[in-house]
C-alpha positions in Angstrom: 104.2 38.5 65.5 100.9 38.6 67.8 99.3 36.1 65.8 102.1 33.2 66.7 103.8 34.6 69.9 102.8 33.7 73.3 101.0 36.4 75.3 103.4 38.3 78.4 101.3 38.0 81.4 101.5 40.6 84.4 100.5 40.2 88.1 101.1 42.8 91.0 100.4 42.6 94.3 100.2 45.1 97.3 99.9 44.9 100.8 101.0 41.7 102.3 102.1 42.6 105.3 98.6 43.3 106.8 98.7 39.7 107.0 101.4 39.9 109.4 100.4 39.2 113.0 102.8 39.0 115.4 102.8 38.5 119.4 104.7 41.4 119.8 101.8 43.6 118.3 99.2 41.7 120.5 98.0 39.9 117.3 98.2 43.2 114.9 99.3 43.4 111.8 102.5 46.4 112.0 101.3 49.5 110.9 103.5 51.4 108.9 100.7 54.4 108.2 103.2 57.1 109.9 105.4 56.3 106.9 102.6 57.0 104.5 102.3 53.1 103.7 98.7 51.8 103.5 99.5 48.5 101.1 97.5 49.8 98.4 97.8 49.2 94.8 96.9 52.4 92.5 97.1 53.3 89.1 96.8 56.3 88.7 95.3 58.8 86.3 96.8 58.8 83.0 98.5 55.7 83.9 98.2 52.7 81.3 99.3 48.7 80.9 99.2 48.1 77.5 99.5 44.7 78.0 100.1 42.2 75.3 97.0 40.5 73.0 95.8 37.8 74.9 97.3 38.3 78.5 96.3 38.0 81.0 96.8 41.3 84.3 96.2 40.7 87.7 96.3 43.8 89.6 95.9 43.0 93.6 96.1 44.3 97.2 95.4 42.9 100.6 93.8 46.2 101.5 92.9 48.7 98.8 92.8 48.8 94.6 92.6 52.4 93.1 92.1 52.4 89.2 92.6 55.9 87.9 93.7 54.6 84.3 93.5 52.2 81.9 94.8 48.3 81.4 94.4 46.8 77.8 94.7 43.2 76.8 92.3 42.3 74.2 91.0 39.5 73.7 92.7 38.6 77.4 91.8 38.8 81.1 91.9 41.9 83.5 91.3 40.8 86.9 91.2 43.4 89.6 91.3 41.6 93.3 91.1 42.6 96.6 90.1 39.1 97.9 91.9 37.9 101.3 88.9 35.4 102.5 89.2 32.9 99.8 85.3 33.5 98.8 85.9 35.3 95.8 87.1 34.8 92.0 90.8 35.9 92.8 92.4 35.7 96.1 95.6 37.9 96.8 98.6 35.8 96.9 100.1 35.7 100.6 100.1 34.1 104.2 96.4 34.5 105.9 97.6 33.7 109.6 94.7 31.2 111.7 92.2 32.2 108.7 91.9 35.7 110.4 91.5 37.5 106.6 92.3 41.5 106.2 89.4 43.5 105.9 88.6 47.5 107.3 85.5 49.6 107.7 86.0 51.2 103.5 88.2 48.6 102.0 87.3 49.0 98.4 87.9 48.3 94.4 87.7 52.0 93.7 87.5 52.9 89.5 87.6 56.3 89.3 85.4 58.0 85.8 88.5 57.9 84.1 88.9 54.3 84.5 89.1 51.9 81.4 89.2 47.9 81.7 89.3 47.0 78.2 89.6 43.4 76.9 87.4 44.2 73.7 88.3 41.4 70.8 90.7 42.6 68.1 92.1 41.0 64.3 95.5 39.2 64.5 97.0 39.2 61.4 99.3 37.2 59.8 102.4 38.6 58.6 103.7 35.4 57.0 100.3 34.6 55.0 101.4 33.2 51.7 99.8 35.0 47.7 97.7 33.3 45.6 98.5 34.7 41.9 100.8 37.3 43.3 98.2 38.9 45.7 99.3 38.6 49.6 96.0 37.0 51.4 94.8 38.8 54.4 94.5 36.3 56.9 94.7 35.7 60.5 92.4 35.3 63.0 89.4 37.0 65.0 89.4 37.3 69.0 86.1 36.8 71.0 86.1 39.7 74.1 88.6 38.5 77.3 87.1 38.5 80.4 87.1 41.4 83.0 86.8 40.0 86.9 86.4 42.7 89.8 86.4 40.6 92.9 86.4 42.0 97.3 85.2 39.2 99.4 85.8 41.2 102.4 84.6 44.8 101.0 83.2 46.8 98.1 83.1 47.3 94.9 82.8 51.0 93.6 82.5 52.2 90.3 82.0 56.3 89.9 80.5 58.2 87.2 81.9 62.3 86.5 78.6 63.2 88.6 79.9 61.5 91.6 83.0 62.7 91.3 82.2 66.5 89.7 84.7 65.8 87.2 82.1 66.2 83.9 83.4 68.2 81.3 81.3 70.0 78.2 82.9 67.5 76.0 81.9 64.2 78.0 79.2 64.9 80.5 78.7 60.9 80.9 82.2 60.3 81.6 82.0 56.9 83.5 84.3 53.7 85.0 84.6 51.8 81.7 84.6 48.1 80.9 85.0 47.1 77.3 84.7 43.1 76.8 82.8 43.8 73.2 83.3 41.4 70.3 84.5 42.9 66.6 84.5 42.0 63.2 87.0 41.9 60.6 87.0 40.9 56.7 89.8 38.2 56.0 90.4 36.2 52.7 89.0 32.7 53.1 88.2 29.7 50.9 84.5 29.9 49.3 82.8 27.0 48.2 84.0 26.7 45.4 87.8 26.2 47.5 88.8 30.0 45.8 89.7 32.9 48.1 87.5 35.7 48.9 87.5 38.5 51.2 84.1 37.4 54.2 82.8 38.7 56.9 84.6 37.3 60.5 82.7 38.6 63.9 83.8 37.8 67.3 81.7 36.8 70.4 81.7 39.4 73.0 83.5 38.3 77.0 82.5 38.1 80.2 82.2 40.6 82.4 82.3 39.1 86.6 81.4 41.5 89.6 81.8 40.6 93.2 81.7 42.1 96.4 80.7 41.2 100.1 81.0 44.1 102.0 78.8 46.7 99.3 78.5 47.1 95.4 77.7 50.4 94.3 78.4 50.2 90.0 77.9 53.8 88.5 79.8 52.4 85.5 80.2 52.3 82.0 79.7 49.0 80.7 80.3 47.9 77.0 79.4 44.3 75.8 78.6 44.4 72.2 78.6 41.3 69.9 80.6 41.7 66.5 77.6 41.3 64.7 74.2 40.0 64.6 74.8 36.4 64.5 77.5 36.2 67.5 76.8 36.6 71.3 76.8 39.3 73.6 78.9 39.8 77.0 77.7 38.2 79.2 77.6 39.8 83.5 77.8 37.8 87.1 77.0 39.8 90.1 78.0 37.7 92.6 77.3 38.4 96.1 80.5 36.9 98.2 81.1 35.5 101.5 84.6 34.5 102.7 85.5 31.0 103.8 87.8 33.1 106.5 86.8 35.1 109.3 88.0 38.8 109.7 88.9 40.6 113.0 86.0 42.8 112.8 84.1 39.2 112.5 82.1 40.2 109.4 79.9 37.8 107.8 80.0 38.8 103.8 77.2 39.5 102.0 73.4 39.2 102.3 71.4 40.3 99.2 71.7 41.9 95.7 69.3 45.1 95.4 68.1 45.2 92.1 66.5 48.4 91.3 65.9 50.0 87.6 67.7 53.7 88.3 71.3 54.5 90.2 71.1 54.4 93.8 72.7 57.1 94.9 76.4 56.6 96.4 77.5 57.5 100.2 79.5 60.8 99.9 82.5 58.2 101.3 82.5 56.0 97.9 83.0 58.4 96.3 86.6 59.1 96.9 89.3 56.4 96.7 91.0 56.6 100.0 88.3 58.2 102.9 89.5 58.9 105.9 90.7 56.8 108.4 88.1 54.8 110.3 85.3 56.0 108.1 82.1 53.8 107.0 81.5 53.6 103.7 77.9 53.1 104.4 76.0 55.1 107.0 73.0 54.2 109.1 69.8 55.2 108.2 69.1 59.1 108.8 72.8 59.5 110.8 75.3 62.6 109.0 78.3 60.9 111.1 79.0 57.4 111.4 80.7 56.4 114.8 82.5 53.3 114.3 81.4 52.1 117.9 77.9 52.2 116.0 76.8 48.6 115.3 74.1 50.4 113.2 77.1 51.8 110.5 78.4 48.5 109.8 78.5 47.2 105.9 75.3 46.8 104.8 76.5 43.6 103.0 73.8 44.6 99.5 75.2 44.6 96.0 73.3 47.6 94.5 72.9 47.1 90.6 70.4 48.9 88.3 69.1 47.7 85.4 69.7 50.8 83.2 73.4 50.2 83.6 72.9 47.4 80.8 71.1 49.9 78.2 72.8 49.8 75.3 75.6 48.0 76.9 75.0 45.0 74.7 75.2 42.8 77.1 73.0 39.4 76.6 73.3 37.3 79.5 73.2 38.0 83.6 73.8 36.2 86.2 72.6 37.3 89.6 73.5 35.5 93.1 75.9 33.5 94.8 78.3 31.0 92.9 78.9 27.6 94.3 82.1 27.0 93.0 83.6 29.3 94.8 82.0 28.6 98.0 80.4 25.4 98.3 79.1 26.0 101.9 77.9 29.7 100.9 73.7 29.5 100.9 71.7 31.2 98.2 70.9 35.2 99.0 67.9 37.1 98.8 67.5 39.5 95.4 65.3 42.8 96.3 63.3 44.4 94.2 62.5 48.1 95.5 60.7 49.3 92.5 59.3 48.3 89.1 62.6 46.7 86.4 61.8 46.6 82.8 64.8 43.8 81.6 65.1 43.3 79.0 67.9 40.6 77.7 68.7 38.9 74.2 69.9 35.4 75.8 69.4 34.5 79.2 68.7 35.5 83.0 69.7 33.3 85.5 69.3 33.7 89.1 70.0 31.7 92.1 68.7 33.4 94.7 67.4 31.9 98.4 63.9 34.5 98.0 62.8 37.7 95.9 61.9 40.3 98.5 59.7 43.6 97.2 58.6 46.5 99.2 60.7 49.3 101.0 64.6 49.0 100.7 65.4 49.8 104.5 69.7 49.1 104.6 69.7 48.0 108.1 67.1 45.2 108.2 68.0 41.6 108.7 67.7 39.7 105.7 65.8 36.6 106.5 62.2 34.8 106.2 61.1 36.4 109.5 62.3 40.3 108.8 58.9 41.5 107.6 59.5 44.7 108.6 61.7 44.9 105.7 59.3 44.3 103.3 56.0 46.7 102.7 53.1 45.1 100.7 
């Protein structure tokens, strides 16, 4: 009986032991590579977790997350973590040894098109509802959208589309990484005003949808937000630019700015494959075809790239944009870029806390501060 039974909740972690520094390896984590371990979580295609209504699924690795199928809890949470850093909404259970948080140069959240992150609201019913003149009322009860967190405080967060992946098919040329937090609507027998029973209308709110990255954001996704009808809310969206209380060996910083442009920006050729090769940037400097990791000028970019028409149709009423302070007090406010004209367009609110709006020229490898005019052309 869903309606009365407590929700089964799921959480799996990977990767744990690249927080495993020992003398012996001069301060290493082991590396077990040779035996084909990498400490990654994956789910792979065709894969689903049908979890329970109302649970809550924690899927998590130190150093890589591959979604390739599809977890289900309506009306629950799906929360999809790489965080090590403690800066972000999730952190991976484990030992962080002296603070020194995992990170490498394409540790990613990778959601392949297939991909499906649905917490959509659904109609509990009750089984044991009593009759009123021999007729069995249809009752229960009506769940808002759950909440879907994606959350890599020390790298990306990549979301694919069929294009990037040249995976389109006649039959769904839009195929896309899919996040379902929509609200739905029901009719259940309830007293009128006149205390009799009759069959109404019952809509649910839709949930929350909460995106962040420090190293890069590239969303190509599919996102789905819809109220259960006219009179309730919409999903509401965070993209939340993080930076780790923890350092990382490769002493990187988090992130610097959210880039907020109205069309896709185009992803690297090295996002767009869950598991590039070893010691490849995700991001490449400006006009280079090969990045060579002893290139300062190929390291993270540190920008959340979000366009606008990602939430056409989507649904989705509310978006928040910049850094959270509850999840790192001493974190400062970010600069938002705008590269080009955004028509936004949103049926509750926009809020933003941002340190400055920057327009002109995107250029990757500027330094984002007051004095870095050459990143901006007027």
């Amino acid at each position: 009986d869903d309606s009365r039974r407590q929700a089964v909740n799921l959480s799996i972690y990977s990767g744990d032991f690249a927080t495993w520094q020992t003398n012996q390896l001069g301060g290493l984590p082991p590396d077990y590579s040779d035996s084909g371990i990498t400490g990654a979580f994956s789910l792979e295609k065709g894969a689903s977790i049908q979890a329970d209504n109302q649970a809550k699924v924690t899927l998590g690795s130190m150093t890589q997350v591959n979604i390739k199928g599809s977890v289900v809890a309506h009306g629950g949470e799906v929360t999809i973590t790489a965080d090590t850093a403690r800066g972000g909404y999730a952190q991976v259970p484990g030992l962080v040894v002296n603070g020194n948080a995992f990170t490498s140069d394409n540790k990613s959240i990778w959601l392949s098109a297939d991909s499906v992150l649905d917490v959509s609201g659904t109609t509990l019913l009750d089984p044991l509802a009593f009759s009123v003149s021999g007729q069995t009322l249809k009752s229960g009860k009506v769940l808002d959208g759950g909440t879907v967190t994606i959350t890599n405080d020390t790298g990306y967060v990549i979301a694919v589309n069929c294009q990037d992946s040249n995976s389109c098919t006649p039959n769904n040329p839009k195929q896309a990484a899919t996040i379902n937090v929509s609200g739905t609507a029901a009719s259940l027998d309830l007293p009128n005003e006149q205390g009799l029973w009759q069959s109404q209308k019952v809509a649910s709110n839709a949930g929350k949808i909460r995106i962040g990255a420090a190293k890069g954001l590239y969303f190509h996704g599919n996102l789905q937000g819809h109220s259960g009808d006219n009179n309730t809310e919409g999903a509401s969206l965070a993209i939340t630019p993080l930076v780790g209380r923890f350092s990382t060996p490769e002493d990187f910083k988090g992130a610097k700015a959210i880039h907020l442009t109205q069309h896709l920006v185009a992803m690297p050729d090295a996002a767009k494959t869950p598991t590039p090769a070893e010691e490849t940037y995700i991001e490449y400097a400006v006009g280079d075809d090969v990045a060579d990791p002893s290139d300062d000028s190929v390291a993270p970019t540190g920008i959340l790239h979000f366009a606008v028409d990602s939430l056409k149709n989507s649904g989705v009423s509310s978006l928040n944009l910049g850094t959270d302070p509850k999840l790192n007090a001493s974190q400062p406010a970010l600069p938002i870029i705008f590269s080009e004209d955004v028509d936004l367009s949103l049926a509750n609110r926009l809020n933003i806390n941002t340190s400055m709006l920057l327009t002109g020229v995107y250029t990757p490898n500027a330094n984002l501060n007051e004095d870095s005019l050459d990143f901006i052309s007027q």
